[in-house]
Biopython code that builds the backbone (N, CA, C, O; Angstrom):
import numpy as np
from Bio.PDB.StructureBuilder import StructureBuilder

atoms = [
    (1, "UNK", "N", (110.994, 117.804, 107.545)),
    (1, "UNK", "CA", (112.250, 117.393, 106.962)),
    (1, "UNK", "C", (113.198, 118.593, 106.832)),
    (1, "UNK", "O", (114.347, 118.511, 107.266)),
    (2, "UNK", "N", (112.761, 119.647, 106.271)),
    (2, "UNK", "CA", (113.528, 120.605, 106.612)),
    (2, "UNK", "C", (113.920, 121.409, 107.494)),
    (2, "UNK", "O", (114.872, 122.170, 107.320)),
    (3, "UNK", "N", (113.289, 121.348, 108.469)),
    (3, "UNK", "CA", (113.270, 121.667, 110.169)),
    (3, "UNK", "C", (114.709, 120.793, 110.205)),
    (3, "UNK", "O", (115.842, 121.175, 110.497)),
    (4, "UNK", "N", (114.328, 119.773, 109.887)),
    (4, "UNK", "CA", (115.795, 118.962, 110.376)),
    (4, "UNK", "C", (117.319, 119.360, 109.952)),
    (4, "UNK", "O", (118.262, 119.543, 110.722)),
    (5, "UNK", "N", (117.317, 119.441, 108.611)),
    (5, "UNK", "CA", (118.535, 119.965, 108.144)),
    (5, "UNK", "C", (119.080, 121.555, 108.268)),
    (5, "UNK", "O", (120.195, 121.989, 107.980)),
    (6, "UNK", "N", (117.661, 122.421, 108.907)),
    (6, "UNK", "CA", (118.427, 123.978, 109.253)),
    (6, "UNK", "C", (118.683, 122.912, 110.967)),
    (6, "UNK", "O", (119.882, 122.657, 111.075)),
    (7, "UNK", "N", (118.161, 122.544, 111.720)),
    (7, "UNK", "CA", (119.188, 122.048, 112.814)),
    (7, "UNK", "C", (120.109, 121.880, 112.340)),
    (7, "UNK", "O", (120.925, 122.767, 112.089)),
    (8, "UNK", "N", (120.208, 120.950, 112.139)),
    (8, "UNK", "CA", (121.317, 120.476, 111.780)),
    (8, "UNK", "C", (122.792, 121.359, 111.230)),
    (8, "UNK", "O", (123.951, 121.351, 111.645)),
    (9, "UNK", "N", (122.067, 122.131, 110.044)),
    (9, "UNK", "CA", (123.368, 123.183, 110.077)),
    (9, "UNK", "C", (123.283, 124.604, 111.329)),
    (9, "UNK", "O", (123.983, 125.590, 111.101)),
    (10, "UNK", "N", (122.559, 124.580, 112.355)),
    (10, "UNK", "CA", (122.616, 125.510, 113.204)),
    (10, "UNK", "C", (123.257, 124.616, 114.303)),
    (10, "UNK", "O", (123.540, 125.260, 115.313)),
    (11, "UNK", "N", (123.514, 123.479, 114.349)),
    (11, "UNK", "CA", (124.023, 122.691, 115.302)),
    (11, "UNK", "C", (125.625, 122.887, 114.676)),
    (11, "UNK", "O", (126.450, 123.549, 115.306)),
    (12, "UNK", "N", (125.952, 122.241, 113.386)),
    (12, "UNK", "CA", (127.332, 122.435, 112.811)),
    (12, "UNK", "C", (127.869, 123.860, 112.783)),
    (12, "UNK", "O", (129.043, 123.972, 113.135)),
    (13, "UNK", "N", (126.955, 125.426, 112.283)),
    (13, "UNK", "CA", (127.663, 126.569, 112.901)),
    (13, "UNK", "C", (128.120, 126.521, 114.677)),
    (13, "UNK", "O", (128.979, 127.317, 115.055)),
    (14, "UNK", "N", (127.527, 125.614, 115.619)),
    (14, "UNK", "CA", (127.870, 125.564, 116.866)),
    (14, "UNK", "C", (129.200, 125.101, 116.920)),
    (14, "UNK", "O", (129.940, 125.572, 117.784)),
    (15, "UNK", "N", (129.543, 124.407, 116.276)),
    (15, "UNK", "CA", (130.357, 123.608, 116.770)),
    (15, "UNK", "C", (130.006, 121.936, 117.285)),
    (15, "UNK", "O", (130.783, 121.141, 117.812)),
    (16, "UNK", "N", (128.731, 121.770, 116.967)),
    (16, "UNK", "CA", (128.619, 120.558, 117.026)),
    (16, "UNK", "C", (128.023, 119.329, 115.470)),
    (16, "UNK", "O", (127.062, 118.680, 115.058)),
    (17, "UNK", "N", (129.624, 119.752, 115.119)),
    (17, "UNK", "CA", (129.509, 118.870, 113.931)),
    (17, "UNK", "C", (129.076, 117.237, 113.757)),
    (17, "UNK", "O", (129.063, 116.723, 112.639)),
    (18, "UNK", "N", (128.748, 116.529, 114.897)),
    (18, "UNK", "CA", (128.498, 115.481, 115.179)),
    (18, "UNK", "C", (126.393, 115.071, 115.064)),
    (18, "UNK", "O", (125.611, 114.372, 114.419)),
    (19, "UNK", "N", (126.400, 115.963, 116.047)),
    (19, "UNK", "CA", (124.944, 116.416, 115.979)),
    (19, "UNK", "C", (124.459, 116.885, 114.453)),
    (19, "UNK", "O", (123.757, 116.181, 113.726)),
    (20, "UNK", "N", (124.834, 117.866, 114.195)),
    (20, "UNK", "CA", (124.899, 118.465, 112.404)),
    (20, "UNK", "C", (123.958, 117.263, 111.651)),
    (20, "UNK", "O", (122.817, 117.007, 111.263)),
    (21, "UNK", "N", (125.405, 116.703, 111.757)),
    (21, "UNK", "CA", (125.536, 115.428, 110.820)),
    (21, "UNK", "C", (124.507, 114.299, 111.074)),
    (21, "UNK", "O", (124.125, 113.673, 110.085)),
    (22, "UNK", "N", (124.189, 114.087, 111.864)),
    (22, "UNK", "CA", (123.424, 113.083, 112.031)),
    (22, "UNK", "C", (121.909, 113.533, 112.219)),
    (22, "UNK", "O", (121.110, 112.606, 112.345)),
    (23, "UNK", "N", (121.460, 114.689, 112.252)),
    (23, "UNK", "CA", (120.545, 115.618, 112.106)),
    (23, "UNK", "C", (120.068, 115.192, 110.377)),
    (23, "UNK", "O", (118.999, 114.727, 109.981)),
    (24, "UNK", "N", (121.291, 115.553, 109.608)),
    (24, "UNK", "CA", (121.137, 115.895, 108.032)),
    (24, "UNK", "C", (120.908, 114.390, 107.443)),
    (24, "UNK", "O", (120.215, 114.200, 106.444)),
    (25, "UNK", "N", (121.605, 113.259, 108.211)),
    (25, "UNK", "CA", (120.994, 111.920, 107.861)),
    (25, "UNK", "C", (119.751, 111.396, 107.890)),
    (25, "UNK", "O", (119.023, 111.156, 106.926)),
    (26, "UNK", "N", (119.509, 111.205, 109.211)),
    (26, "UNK", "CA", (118.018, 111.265, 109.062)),
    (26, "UNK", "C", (117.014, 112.248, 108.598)),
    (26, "UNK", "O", (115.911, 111.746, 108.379)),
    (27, "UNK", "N", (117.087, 113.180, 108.447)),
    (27, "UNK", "CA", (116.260, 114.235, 107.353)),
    (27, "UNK", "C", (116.249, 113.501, 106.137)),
    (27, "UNK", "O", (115.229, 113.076, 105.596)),
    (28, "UNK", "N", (117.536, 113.350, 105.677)),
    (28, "UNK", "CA", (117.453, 112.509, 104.164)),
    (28, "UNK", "C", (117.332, 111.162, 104.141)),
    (28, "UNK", "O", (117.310, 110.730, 102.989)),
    (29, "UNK", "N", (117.235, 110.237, 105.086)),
    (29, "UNK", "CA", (116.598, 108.794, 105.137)),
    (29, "UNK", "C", (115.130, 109.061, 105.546)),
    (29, "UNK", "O", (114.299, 108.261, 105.116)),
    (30, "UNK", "N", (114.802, 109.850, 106.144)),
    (30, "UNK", "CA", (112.700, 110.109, 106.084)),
    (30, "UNK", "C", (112.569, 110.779, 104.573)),
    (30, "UNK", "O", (111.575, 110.459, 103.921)),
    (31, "UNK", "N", (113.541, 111.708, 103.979)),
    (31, "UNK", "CA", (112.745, 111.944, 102.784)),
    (31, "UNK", "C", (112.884, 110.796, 101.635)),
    (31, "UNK", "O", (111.895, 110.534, 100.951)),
    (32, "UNK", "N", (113.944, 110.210, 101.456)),
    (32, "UNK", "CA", (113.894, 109.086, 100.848)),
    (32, "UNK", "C", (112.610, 108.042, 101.081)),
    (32, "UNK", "O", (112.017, 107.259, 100.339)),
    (33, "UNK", "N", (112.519, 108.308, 102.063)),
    (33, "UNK", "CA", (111.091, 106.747, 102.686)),
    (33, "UNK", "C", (110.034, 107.918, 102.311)),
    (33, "UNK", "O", (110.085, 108.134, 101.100)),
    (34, "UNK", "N", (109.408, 108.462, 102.753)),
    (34, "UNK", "CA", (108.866, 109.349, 102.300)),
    (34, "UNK", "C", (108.714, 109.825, 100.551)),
    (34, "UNK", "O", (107.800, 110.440, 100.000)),
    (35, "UNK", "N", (109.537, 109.465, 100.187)),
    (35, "UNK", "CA", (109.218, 109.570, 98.278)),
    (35, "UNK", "C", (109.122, 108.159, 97.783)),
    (35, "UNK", "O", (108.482, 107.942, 96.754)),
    (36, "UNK", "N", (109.652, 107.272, 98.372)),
    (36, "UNK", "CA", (109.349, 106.200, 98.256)),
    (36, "UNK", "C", (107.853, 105.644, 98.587)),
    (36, "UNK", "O", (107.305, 104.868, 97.803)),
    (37, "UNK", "N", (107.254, 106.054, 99.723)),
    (37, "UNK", "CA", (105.501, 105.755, 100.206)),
    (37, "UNK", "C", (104.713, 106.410, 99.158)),
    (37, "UNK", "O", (103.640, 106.009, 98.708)),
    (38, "UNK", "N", (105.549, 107.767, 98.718)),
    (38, "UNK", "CA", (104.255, 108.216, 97.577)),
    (38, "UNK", "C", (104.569, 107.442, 96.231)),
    (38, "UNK", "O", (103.565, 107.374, 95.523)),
    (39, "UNK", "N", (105.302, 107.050, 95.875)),
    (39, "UNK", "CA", (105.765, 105.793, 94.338)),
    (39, "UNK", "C", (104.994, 105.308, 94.480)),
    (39, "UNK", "O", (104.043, 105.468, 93.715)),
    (40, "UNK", "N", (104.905, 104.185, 95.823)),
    (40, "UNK", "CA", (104.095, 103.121, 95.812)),
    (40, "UNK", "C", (102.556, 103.180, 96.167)),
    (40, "UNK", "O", (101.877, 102.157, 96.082)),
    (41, "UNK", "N", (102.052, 104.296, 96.535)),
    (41, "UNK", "CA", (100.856, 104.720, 96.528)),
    (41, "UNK", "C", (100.120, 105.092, 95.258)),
    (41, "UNK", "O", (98.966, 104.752, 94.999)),
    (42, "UNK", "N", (101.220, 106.115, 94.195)),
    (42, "UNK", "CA", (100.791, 106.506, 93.067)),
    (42, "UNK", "C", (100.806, 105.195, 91.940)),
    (42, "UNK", "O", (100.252, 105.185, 90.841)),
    (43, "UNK", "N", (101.605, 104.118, 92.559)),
    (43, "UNK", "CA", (101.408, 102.919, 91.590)),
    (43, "UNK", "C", (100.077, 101.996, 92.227)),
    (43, "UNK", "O", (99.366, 101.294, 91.507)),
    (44, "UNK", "N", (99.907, 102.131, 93.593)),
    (44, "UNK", "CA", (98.960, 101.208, 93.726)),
    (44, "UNK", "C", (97.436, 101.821, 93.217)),
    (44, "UNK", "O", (96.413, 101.169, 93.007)),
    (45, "UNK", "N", (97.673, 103.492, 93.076)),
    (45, "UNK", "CA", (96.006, 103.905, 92.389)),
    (45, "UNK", "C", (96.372, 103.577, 91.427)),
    (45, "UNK", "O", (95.266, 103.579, 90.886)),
    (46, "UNK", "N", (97.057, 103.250, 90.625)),
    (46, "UNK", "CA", (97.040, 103.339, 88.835)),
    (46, "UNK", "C", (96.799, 101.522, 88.606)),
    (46, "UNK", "O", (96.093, 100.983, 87.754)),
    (47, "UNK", "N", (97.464, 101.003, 89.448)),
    (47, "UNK", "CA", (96.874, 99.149, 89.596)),
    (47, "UNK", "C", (95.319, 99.283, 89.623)),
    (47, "UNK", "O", (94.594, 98.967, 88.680)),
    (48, "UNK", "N", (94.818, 99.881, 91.030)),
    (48, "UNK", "CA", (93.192, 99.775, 91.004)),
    (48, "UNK", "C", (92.463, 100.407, 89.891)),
    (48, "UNK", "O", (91.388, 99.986, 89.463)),
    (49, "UNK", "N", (92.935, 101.174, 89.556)),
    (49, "UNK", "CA", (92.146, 101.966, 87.770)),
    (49, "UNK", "C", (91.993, 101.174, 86.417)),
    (49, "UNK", "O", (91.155, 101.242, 85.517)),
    (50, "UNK", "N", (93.240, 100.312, 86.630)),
    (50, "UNK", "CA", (93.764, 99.633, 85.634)),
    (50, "UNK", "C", (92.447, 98.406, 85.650)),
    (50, "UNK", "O", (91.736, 98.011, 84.727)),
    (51, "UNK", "N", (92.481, 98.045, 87.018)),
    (51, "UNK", "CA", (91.820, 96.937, 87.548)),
    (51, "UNK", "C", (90.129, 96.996, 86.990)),
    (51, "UNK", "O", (89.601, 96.206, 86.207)),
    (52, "UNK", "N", (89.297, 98.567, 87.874)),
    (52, "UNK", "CA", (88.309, 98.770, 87.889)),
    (52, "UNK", "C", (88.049, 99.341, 86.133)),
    (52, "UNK", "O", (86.875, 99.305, 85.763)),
    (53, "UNK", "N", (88.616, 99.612, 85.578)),
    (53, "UNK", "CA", (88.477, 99.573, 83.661)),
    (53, "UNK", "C", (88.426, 98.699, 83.278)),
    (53, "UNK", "O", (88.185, 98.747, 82.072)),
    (54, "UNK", "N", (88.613, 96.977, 83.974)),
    (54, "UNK", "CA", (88.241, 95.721, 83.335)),
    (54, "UNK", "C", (87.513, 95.419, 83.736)),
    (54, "UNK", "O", (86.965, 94.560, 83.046)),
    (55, "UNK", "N", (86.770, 95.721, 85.099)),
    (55, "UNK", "CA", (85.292, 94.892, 85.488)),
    (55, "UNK", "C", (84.336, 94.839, 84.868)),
    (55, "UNK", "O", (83.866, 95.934, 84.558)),
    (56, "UNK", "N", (83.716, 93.797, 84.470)),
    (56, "UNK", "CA", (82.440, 94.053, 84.033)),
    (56, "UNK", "C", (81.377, 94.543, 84.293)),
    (56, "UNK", "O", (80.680, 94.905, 83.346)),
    (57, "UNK", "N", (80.883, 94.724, 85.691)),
    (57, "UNK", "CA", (79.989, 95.604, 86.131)),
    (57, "UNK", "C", (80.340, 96.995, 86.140)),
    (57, "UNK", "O", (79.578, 97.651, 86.851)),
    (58, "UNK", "N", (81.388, 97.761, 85.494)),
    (58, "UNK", "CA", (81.258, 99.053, 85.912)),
    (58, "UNK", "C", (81.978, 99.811, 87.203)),
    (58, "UNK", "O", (82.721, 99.028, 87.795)),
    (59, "UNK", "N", (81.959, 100.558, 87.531)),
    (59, "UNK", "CA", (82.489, 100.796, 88.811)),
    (59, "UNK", "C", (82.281, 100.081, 90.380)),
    (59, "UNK", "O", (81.314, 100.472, 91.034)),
    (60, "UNK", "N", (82.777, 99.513, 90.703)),
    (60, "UNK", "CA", (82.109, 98.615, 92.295)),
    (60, "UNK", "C", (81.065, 99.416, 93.007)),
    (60, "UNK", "O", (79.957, 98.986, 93.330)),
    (61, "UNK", "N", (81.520, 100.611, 93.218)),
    (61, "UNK", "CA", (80.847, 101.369, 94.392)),
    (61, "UNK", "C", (79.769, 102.416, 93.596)),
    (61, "UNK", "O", (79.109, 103.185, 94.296)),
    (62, "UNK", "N", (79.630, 102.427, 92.366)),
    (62, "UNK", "CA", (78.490, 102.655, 91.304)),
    (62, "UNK", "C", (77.257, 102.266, 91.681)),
    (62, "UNK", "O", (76.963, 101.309, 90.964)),
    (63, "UNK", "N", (76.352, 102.516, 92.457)),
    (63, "UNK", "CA", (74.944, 101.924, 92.890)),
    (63, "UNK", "C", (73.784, 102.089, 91.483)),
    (63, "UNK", "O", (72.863, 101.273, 91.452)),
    (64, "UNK", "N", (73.831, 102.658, 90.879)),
    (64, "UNK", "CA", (73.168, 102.881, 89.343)),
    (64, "UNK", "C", (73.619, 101.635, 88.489)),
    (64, "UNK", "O", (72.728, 100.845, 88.177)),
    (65, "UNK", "N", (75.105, 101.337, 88.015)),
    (65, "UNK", "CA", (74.923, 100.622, 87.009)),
    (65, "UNK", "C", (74.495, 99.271, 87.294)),
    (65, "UNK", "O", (74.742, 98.438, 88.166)),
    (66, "UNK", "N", (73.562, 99.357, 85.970)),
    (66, "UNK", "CA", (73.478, 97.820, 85.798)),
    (66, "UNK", "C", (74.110, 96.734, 85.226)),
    (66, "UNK", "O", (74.616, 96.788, 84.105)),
    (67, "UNK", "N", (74.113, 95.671, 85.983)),
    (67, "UNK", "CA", (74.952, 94.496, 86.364)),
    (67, "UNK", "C", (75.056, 93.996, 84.547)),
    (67, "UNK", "O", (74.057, 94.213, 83.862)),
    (68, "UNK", "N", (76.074, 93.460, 84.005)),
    (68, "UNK", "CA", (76.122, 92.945, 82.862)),
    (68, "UNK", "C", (76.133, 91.243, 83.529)),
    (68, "UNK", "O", (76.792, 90.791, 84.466)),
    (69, "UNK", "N", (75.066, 90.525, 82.570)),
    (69, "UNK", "CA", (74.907, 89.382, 82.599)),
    (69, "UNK", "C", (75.562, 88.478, 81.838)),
    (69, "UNK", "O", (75.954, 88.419, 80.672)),
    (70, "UNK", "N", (75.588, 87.439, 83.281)),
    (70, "UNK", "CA", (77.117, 86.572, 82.737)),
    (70, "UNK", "C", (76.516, 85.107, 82.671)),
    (70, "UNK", "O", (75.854, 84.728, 83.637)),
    (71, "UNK", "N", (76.698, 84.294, 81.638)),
    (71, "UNK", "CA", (76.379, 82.945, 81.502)),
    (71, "UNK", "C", (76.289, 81.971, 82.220)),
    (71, "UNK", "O", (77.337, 82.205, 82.822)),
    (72, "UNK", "N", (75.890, 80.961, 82.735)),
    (72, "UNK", "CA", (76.770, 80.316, 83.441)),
    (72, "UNK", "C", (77.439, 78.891, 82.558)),
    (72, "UNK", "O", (76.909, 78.562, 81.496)),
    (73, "UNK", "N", (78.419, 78.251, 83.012)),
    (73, "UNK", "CA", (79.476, 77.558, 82.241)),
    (73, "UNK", "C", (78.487, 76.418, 81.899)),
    (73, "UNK", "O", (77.409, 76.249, 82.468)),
    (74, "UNK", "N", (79.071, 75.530, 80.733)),
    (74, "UNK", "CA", (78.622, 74.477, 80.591)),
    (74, "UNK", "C", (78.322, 73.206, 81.898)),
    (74, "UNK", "O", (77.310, 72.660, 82.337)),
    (75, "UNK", "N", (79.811, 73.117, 82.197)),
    (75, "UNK", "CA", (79.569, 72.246, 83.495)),
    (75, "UNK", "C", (79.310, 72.816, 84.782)),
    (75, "UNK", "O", (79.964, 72.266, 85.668)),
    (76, "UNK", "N", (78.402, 73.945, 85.252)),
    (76, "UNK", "CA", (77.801, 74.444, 86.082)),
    (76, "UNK", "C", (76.627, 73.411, 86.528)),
    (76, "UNK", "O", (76.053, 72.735, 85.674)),
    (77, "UNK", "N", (76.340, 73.332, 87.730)),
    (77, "UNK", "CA", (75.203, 72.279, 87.953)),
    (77, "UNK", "C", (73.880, 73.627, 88.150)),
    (77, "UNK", "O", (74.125, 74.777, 88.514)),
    (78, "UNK", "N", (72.691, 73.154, 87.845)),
    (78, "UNK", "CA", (71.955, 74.289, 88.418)),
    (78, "UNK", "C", (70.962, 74.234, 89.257)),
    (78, "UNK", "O", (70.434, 75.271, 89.658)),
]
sb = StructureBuilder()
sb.init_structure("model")
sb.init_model(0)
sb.init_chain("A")
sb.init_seg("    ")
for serial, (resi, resn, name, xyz) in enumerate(atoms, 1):
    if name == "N":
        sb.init_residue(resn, " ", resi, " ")
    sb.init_atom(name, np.array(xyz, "f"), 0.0, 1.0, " ", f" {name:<3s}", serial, name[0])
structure = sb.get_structure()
């Protein structure tokens, strides 16, 4: 991303203010998307944490804990 915007102003000291410019746009529309992918990454671990702190068994991928036993319902057939 920053590769892009020293082009970009080494293109505008040229004289090619066109290039420059459109150099410095897309630099700042990938870093925008780019801070945006890590938001939604840092919200989707904090969903699964949120998630795996209510299971009842413990961690999923936990091969040690043991399973907490669950009832089965009244109208369960057996």
């Amino acid at each position: 991303m920053v590769g892009l915007y020293v082009a970009g102003l080494i293109a505008m000291l040229m004289g090619q203010l066109q290039a420059g410019l459109i150099l410095w746009t897309v630099s700042t529309l990938g870093g925008i998307a780019l801070l945006y992918w890590i938001h939604e990454m840092k919200k989707r671990a904090e969903d699964a944490e949120k998630i795996a702190r209510r299971m009842p068994y413990g961690e999923p991928d936990d091969p040690t804990a043991e399973p907490v036993p669950v009832a089965p319902a009244e109208d369960d057939a057996p």
